[in-house]
TORPA-4810 file (N, C-alpha, C, O; in nm, 3 decimals):
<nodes>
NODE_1_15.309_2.864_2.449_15.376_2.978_2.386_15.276_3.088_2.355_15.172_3.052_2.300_X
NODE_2_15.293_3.218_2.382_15.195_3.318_2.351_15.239_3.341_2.209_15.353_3.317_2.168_X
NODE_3_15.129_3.394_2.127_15.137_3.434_1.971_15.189_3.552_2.020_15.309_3.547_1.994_X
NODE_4_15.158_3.679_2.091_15.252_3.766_2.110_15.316_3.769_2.202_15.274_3.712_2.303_X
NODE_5_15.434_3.834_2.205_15.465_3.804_2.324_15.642_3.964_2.298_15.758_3.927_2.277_X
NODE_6_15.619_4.053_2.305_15.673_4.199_2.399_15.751_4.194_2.469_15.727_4.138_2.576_X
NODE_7_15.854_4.236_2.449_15.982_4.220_2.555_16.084_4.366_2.566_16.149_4.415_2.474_X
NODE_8_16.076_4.412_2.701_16.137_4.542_2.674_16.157_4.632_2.589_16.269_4.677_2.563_X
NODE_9_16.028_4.677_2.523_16.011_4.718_2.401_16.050_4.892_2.439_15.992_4.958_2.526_X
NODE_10_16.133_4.928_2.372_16.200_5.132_2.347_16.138_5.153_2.224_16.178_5.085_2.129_X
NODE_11_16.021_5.259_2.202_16.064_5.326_2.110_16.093_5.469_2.148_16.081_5.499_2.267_X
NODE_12_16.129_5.557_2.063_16.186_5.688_2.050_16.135_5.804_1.906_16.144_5.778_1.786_X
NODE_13_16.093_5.903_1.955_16.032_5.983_1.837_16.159_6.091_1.859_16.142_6.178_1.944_X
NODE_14_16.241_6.090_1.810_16.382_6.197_1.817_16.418_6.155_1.967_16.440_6.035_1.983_X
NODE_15_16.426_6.228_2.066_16.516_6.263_2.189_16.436_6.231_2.280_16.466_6.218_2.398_X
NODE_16_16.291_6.213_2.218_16.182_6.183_2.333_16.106_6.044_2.296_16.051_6.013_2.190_X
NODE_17_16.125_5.960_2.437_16.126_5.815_2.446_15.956_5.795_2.488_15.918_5.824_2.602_X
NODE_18_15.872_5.749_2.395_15.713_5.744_2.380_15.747_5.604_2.432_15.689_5.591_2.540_X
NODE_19_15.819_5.491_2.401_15.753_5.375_2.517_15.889_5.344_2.623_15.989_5.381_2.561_X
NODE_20_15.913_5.310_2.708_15.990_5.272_2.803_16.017_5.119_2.859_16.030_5.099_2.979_X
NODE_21_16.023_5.030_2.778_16.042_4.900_2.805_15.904_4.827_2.878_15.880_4.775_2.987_X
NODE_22_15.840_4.850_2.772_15.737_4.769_2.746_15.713_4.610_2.760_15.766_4.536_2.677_X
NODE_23_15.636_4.559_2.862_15.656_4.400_2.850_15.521_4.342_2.834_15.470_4.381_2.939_X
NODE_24_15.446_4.288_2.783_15.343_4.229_2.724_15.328_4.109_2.644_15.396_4.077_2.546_X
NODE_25_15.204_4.026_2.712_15.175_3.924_2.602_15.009_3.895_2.556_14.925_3.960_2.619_X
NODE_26_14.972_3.823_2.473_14.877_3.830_2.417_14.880_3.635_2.451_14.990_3.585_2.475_X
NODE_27_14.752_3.542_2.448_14.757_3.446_2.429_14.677_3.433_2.314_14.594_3.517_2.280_X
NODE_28_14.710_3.277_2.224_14.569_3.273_2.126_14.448_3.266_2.131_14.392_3.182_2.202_X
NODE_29_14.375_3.365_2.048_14.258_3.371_2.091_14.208_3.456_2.255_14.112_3.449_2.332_X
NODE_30_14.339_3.536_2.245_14.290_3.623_2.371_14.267_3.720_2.346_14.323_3.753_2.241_X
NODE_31_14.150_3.873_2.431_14.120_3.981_2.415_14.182_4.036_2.554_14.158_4.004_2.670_X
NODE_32_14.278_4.140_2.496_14.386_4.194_2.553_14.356_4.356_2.552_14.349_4.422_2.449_X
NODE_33_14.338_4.411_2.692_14.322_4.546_2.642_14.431_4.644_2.723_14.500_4.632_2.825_X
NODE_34_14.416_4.709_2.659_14.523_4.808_2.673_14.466_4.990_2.754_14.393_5.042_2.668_X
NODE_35_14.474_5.058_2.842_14.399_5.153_2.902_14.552_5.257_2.891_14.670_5.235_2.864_X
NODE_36_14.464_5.387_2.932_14.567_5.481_3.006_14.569_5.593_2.946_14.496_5.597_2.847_X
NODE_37_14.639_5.707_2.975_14.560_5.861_2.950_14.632_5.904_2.783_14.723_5.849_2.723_X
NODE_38_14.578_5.980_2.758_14.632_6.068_2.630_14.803_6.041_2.645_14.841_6.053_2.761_X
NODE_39_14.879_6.018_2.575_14.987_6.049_2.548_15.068_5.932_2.686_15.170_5.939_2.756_X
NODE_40_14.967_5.843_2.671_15.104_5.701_2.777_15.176_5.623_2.666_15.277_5.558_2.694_X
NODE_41_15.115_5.627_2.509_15.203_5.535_2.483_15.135_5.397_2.358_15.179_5.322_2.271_X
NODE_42_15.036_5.423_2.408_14.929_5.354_2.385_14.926_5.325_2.209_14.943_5.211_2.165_X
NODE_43_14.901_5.443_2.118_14.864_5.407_2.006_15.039_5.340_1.911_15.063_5.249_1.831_X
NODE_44_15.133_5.461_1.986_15.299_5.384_1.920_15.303_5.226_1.986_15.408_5.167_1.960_X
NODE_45_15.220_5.160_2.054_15.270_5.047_2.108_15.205_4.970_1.958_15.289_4.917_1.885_X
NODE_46_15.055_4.964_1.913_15.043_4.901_1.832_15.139_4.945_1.675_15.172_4.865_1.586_X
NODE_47_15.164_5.087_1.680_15.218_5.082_1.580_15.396_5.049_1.541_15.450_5.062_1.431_X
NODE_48_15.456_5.007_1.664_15.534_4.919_1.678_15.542_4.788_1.637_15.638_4.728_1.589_X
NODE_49_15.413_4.746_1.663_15.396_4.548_1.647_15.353_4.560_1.534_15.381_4.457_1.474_X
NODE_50_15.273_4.665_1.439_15.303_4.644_1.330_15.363_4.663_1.226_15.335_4.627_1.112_X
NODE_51_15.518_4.769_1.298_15.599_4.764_1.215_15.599_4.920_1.148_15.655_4.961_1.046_X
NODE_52_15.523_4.985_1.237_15.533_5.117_1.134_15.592_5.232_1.193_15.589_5.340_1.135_X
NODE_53_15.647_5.216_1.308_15.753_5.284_1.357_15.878_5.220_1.423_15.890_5.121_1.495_X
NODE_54_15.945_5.288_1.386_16.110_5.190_1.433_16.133_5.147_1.554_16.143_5.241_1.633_X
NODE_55_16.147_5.023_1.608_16.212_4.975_1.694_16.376_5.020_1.794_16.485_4.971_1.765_X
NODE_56_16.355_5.111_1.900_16.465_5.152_1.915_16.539_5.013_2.058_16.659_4.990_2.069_X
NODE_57_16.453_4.958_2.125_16.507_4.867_2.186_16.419_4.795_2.205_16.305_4.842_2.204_X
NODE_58_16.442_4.647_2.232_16.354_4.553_2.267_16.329_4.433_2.189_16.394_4.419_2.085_X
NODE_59_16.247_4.346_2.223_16.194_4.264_2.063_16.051_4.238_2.111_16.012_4.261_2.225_X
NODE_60_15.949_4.167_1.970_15.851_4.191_1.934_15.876_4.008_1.881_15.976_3.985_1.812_X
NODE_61_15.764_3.867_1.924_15.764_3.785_1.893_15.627_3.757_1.872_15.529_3.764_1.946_X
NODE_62_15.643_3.724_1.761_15.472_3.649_1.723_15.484_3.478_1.666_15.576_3.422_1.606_X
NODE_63_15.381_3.437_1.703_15.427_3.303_1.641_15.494_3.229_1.677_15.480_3.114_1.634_X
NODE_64_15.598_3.256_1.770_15.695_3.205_1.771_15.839_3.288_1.733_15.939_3.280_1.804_X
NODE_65_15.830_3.374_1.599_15.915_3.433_1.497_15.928_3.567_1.588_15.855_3.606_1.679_X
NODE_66_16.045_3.623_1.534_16.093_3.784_1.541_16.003_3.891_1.451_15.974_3.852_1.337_X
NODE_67_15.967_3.996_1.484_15.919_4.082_1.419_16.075_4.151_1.422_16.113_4.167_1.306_X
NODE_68_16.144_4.181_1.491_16.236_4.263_1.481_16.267_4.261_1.324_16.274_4.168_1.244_X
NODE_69_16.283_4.409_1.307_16.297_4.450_1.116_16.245_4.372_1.010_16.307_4.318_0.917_X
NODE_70_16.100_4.373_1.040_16.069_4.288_0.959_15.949_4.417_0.891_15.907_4.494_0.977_X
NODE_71_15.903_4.437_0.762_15.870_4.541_0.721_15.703_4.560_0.764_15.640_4.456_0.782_X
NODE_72_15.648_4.657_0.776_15.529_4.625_0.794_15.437_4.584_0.672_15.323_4.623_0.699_X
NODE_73_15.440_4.526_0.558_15.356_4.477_0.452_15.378_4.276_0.517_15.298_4.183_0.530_X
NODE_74_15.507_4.288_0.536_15.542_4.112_0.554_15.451_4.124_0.671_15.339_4.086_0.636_X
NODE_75_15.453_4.164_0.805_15.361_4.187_0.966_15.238_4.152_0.885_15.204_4.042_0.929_X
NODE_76_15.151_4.189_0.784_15.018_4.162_0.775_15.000_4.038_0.706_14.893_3.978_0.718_X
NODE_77_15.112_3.986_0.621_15.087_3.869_0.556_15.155_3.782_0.681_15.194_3.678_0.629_X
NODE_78_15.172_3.780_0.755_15.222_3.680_0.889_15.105_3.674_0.964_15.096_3.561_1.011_X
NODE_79_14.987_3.761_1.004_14.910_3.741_1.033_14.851_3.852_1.134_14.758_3.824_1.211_X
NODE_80_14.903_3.964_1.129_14.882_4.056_1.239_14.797_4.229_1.144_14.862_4.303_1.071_X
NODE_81_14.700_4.242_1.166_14.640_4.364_1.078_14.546_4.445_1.218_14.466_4.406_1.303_X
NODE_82_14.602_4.555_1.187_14.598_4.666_1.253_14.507_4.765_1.203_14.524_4.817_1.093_X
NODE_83_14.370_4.806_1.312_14.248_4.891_1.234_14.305_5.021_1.332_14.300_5.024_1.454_X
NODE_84_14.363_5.129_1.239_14.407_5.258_1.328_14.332_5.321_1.376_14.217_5.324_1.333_X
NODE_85_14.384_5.418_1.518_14.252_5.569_1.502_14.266_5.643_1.368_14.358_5.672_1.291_X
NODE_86_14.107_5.664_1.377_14.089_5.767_1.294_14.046_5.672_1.185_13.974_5.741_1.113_X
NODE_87_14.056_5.512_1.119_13.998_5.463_1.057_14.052_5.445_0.931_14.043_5.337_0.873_X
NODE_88_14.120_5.563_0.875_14.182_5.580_0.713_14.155_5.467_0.652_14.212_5.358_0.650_X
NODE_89_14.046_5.514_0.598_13.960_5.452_0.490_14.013_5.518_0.385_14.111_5.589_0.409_X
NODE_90_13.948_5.509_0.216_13.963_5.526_0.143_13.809_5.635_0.111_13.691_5.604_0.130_X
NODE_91_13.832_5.690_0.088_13.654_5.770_0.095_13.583_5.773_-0.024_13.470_5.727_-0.039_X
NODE_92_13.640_5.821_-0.097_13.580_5.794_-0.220_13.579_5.638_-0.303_13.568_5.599_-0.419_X
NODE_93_13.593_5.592_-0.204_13.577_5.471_-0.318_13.487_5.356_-0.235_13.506_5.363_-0.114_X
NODE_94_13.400_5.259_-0.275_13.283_5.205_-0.228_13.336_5.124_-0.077_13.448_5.102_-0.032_X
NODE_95_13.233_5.100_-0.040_13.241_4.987_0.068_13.302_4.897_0.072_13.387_4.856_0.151_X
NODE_96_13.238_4.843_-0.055_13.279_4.707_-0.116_13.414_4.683_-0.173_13.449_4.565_-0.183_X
NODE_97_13.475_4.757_-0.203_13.626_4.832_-0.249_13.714_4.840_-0.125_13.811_4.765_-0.129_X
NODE_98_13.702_4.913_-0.019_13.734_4.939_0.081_13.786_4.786_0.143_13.896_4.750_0.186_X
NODE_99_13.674_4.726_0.129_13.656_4.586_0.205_13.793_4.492_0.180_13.873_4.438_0.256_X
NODE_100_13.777_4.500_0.031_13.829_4.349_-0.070_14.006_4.431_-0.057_14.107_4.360_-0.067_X
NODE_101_14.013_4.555_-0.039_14.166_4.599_-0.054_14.256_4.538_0.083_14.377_4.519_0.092_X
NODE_102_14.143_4.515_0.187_14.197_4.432_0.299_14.214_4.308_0.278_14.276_4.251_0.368_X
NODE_103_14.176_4.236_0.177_14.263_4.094_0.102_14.332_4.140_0.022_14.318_4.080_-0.085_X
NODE_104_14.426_4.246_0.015_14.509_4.258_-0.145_14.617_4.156_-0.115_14.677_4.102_-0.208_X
NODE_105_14.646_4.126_0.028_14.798_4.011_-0.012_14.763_3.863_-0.012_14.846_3.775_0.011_X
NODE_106_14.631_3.840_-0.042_14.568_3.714_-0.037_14.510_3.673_-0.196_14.474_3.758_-0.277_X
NODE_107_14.509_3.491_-0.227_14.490_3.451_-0.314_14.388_3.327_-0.313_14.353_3.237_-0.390_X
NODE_108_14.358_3.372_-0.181_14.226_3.254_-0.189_14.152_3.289_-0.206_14.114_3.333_-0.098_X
NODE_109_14.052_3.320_-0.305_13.926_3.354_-0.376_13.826_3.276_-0.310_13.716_3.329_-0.294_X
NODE_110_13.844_3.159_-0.269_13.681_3.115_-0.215_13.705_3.172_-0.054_13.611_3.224_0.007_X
NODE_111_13.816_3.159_-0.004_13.824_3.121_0.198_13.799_3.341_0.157_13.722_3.385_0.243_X
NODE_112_13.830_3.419_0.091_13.780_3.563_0.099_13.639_3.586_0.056_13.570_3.679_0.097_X
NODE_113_13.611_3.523_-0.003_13.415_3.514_-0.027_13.379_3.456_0.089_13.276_3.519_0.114_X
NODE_114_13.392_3.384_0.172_13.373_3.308_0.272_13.424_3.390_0.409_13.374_3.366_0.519_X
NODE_115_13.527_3.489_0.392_13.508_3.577_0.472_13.433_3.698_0.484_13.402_3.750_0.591_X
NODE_116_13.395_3.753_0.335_13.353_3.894_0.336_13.151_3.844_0.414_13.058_3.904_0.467_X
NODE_117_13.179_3.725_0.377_13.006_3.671_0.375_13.063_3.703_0.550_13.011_3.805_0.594_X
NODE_118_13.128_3.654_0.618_13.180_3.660_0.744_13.151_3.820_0.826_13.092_3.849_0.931_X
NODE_119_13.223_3.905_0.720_13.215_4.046_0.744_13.086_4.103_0.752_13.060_4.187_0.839_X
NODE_120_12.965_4.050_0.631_12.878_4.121_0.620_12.754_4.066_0.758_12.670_4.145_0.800_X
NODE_121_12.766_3.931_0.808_12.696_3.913_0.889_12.748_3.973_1.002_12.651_4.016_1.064_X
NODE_122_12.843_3.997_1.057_12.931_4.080_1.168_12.839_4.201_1.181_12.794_4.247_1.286_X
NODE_123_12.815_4.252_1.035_12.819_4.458_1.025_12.701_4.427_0.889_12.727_4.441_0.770_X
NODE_124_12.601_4.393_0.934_12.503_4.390_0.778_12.499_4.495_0.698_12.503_4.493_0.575_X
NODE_125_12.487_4.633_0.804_12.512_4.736_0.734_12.580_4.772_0.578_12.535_4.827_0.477_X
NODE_126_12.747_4.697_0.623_12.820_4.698_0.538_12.802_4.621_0.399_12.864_4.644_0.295_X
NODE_127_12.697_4.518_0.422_12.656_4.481_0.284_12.543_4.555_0.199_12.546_4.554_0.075_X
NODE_128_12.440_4.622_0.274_12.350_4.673_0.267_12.415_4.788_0.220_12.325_4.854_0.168_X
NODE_129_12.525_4.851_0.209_12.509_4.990_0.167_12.654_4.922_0.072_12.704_5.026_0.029_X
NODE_130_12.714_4.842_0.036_12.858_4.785_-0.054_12.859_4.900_-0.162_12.964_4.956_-0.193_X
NODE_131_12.733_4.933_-0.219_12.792_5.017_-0.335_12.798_5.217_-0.305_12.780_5.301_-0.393_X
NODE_132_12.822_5.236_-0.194_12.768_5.396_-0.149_12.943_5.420_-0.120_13.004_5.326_-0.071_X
NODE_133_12.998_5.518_-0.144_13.130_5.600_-0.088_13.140_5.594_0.052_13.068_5.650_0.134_X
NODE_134_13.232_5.526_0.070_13.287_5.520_0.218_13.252_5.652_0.279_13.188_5.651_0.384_X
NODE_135_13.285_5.760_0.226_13.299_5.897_0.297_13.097_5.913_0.334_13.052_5.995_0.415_X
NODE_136_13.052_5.864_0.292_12.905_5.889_0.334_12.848_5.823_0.431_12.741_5.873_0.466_X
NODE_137_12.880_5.724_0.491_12.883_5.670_0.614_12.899_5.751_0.686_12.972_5.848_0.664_X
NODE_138_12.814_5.724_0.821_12.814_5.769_0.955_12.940_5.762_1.004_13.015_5.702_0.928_X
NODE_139_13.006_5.812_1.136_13.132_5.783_1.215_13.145_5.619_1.255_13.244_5.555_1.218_X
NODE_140_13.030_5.554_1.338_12.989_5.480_1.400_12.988_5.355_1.221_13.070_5.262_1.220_X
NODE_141_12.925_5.367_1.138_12.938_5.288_0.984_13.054_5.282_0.962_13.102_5.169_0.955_X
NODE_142_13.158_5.418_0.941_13.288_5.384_0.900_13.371_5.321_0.969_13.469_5.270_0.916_X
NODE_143_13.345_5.310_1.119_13.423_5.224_1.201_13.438_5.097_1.201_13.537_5.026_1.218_X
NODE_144_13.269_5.062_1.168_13.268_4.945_1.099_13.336_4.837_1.007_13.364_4.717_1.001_X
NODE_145_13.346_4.982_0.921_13.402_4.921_0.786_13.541_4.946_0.803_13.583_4.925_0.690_X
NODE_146_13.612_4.968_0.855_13.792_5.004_0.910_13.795_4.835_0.961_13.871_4.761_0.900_X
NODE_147_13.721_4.783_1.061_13.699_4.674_1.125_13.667_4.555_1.067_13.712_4.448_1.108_X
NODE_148_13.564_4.570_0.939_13.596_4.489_0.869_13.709_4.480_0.725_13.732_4.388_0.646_X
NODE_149_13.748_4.582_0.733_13.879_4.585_0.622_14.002_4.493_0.680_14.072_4.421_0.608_X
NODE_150_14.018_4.505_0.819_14.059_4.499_0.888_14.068_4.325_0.924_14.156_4.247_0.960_X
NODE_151_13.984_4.321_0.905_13.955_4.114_0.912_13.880_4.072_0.787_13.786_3.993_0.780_X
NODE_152_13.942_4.145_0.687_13.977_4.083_0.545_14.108_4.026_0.517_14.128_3.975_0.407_X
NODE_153_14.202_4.031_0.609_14.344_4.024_0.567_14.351_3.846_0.645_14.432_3.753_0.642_X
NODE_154_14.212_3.874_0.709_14.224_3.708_0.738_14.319_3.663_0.872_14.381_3.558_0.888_X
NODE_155_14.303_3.805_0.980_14.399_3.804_1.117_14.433_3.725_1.186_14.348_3.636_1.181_X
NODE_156_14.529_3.692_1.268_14.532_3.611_1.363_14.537_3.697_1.514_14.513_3.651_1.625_X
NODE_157_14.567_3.808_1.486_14.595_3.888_1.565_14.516_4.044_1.535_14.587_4.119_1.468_X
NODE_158_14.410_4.089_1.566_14.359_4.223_1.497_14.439_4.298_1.646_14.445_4.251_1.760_X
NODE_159_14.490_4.422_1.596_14.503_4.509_1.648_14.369_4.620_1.629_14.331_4.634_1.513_X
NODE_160_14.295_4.701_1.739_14.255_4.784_1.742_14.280_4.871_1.811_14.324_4.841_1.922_X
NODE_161_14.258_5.052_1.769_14.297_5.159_1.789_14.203_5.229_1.823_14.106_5.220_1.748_X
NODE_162_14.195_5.283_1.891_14.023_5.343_2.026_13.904_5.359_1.919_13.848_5.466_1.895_X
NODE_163_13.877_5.246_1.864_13.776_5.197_1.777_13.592_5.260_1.851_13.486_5.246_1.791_X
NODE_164_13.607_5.316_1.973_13.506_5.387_2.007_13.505_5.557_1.979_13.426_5.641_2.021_X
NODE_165_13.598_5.571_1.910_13.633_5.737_1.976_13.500_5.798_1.859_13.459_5.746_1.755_X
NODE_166_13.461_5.921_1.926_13.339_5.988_1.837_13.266_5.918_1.784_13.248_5.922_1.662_X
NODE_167_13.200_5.828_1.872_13.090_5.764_1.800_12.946_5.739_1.887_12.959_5.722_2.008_X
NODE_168_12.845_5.737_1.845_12.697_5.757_1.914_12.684_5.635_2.022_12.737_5.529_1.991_X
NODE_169_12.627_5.643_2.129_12.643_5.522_2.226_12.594_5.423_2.143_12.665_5.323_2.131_X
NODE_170_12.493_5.428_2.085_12.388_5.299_1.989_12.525_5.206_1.925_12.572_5.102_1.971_X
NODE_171_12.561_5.269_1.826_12.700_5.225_1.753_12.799_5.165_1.841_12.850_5.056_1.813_X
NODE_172_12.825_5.222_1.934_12.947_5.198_1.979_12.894_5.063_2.094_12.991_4.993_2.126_X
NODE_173_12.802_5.032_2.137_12.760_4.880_2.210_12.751_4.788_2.049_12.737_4.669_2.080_X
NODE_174_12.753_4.796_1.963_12.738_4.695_1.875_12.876_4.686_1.848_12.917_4.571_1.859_X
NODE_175_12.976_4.784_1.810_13.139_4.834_1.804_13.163_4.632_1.891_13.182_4.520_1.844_X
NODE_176_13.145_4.691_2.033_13.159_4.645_2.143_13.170_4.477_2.131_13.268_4.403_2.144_X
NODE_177_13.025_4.447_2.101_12.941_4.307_2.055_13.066_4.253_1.936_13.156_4.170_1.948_X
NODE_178_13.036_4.316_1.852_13.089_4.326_1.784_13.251_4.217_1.815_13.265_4.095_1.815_X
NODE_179_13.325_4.301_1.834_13.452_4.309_1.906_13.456_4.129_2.009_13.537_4.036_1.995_X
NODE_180_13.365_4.137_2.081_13.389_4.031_2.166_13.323_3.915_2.049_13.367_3.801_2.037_X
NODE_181_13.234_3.960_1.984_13.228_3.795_1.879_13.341_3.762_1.778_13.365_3.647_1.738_X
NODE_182_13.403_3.860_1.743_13.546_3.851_1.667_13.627_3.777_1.738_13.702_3.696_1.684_X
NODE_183_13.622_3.794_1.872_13.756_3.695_1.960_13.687_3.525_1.995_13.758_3.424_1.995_X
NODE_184_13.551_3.525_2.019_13.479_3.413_2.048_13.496_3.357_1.900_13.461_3.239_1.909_X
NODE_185_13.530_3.381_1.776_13.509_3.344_1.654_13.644_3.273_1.666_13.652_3.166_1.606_X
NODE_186_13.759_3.320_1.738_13.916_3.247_1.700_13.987_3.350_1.722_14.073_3.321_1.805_X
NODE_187_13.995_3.463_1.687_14.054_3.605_1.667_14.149_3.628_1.760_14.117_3.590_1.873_X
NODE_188_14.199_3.652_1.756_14.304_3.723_1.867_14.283_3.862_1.906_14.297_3.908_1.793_X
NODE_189_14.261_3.964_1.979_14.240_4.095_1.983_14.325_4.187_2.063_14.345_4.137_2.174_X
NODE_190_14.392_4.321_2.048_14.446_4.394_2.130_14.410_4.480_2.073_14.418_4.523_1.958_X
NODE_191_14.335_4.524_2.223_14.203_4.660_2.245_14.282_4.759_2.302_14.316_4.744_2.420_X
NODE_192_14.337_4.909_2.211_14.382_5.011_2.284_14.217_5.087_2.293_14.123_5.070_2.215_X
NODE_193_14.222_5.160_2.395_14.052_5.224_2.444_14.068_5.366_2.526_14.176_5.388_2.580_X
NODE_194_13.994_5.433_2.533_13.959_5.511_2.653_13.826_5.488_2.751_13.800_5.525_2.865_X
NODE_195_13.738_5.386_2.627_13.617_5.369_2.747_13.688_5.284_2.849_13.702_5.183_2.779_X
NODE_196_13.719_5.266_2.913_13.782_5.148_3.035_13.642_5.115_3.076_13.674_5.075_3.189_X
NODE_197_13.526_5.101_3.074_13.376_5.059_3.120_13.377_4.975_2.988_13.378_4.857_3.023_X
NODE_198_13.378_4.979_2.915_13.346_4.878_2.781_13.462_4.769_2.767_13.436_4.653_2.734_X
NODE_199_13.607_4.817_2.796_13.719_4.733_2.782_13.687_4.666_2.881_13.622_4.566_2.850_X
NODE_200_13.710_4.684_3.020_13.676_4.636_3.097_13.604_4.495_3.111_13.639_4.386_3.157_X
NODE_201_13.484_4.545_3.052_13.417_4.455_3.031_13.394_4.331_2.939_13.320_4.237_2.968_X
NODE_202_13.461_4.343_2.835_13.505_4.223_2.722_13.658_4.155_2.734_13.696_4.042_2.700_X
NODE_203_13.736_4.272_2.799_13.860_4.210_2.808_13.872_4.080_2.914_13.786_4.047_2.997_X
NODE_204_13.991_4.022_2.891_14.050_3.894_2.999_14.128_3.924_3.030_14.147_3.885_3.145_X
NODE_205_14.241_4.012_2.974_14.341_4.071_3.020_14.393_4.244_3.030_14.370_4.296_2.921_X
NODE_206_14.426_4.296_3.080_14.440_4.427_3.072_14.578_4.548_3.116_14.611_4.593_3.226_X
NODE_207_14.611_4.562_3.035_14.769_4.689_3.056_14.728_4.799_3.094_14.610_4.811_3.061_X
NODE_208_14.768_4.891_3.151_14.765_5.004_3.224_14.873_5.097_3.163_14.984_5.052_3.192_X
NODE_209_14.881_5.202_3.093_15.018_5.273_3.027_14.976_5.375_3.124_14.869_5.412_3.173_X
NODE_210_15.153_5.419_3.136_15.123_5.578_3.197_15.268_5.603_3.146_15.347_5.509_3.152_X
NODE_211_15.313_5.731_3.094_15.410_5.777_3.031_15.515_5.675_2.961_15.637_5.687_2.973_X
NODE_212_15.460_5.588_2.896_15.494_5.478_2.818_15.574_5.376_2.896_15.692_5.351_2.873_X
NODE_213_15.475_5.302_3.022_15.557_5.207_3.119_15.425_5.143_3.160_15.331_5.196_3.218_X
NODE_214_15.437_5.032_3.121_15.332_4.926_3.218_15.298_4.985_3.350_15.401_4.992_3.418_X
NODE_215_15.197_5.028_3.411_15.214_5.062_3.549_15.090_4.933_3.656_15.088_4.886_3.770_X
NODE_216_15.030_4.927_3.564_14.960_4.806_3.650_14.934_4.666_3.498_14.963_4.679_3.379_X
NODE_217_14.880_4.560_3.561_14.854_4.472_3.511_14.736_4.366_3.535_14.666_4.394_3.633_X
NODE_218_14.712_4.291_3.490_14.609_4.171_3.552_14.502_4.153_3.539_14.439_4.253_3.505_X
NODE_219_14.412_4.010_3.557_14.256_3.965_3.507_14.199_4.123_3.478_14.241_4.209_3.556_X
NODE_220_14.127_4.155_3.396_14.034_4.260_3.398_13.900_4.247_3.480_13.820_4.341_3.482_X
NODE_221_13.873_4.108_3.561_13.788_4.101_3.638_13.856_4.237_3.786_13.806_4.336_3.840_X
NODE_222_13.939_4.191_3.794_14.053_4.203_3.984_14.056_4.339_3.950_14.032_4.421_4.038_X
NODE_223_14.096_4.393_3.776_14.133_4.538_3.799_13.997_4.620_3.823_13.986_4.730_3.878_X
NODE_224_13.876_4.524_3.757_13.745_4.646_3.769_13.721_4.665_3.942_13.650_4.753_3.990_X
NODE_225_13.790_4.575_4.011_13.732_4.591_4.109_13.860_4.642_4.226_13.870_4.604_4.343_X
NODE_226_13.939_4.726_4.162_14.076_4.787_4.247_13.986_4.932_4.262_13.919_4.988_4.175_X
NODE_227_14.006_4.969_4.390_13.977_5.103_4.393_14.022_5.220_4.313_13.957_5.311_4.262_X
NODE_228_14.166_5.191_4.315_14.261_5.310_4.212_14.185_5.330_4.059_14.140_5.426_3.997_X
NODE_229_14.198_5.185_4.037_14.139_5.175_3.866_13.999_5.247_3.867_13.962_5.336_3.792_X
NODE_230_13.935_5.191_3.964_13.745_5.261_3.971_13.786_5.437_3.962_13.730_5.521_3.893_X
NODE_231_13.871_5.450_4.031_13.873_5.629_4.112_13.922_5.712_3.959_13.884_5.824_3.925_X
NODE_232_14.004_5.634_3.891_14.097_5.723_3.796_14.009_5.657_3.651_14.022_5.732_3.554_X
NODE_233_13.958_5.579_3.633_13.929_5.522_3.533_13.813_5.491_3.466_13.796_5.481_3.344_X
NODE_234_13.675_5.465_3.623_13.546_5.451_3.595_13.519_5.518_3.654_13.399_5.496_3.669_X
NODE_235_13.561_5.653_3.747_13.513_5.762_3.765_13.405_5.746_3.905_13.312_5.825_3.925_X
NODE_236_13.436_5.641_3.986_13.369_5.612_4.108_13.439_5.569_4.253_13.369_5.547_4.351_X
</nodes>
């Protein structure tokens, strides 16, 4: 049984239809990525699975269970937490703050000490600077810390959101590292991206959006090596 598992998924922003029957699955413990240009579809797909825009057709199974109308606060205590673009952090308020608000629906006090210790070896950074304002971090730091807020909630499923965008190459290969030791750890991952050279390369599986419709699919080994994908995607 796939933990996710996407089934003719519609959504609709008024009169204009952003996904088009969407079909997708995720296995446990799989890194799943997601490609395709500005405006295919891409960022409403995760914010579908987690519930933060309405479902106009389709269903959404995790677990086993229906997401269908299920609110997005219940989606994160089921096991699915979503690091957006753009990061929305909290800025003024510490690292360390930032961090622990990604356990607010949790009550295990030791297995969340036992994760943040988790977090800080991931991103040392993030322990090393715990008491400084989020907003003073670098692009490439705060991404970090979105990522580990993000697997404070204790995921089974992290959604990420082009977790590379504006950030220094240095940063963004550790982003990367990063990313693939989260899934080697147990994690589940679905990678929306524009680098397709970095997805590419960590993913096992890979979606193709183009005006919100699956248009290709398959191993991310077979796709690096399709001509179309190289010509439109890695630029060779």
């Amino acid at each position: 049984m796939a933990l996710l598992d996407v089934a003719e998924l519609r959504v609709r922003y008024g009169s204009a239809l952003a996904l088009d029957g969407i079909t997708l699955r995720v296995e446990p413990g799989q890194l799943v990525g997601v490609l395709g240009p500005n405006g295919a579809g891409k960022t409403t797909l995760l914010k579908a699975i987690s519930r933060t825009v309405p479902i106009a057709d389709g269903h959404i199974m995790f677990n086993g269970a229906s997401l269908d109308g299920v609110p997005a606060y219940e989606v994160v205590g089921r096991g699915i937490c979503h690091c957006p673009e753009g990061r929305r952090l909290f800025p003024e308020l510490s690292v360390a703050k930032n961090l622990m608000l990604g356990a607010f629906r949790r009550n295990d006090r030791g297995a969340i000490a036992r994760d943040l210790d988790k977090v800080h070896a991931l991103f040392p950074v993030l322990k090393a600077r715990a008491g400084q304002q989020a907003s003073t971090l670098s692009g490439g730091e705060q991404q970090m810390l979105a990522i580990g807020r993000a697997l404070m909630g204790a995921p089974t499923l992290l959604l990420l959101d082009e977790p590379s965008v504006g950030i220094a190459q240095r940063l963004k290969v550790e982003i990367f590292n990063a990313i693939r030791a989260i899934q080697r750890a147990g994690t589940a991952v679905l990678l929306v991206e524009q680098d397709a050279h970095s997805t590419l390369a960590i993913a096992e599986q890979v979606y193709v959006l183009e005006h919100g419709r699956v248009v290709r699919e398959g191993a991310a080994r077979t796709l690096a090596g399709d001509d179309e994908i190289r010509r439109i995607y890695l630029g060779v």
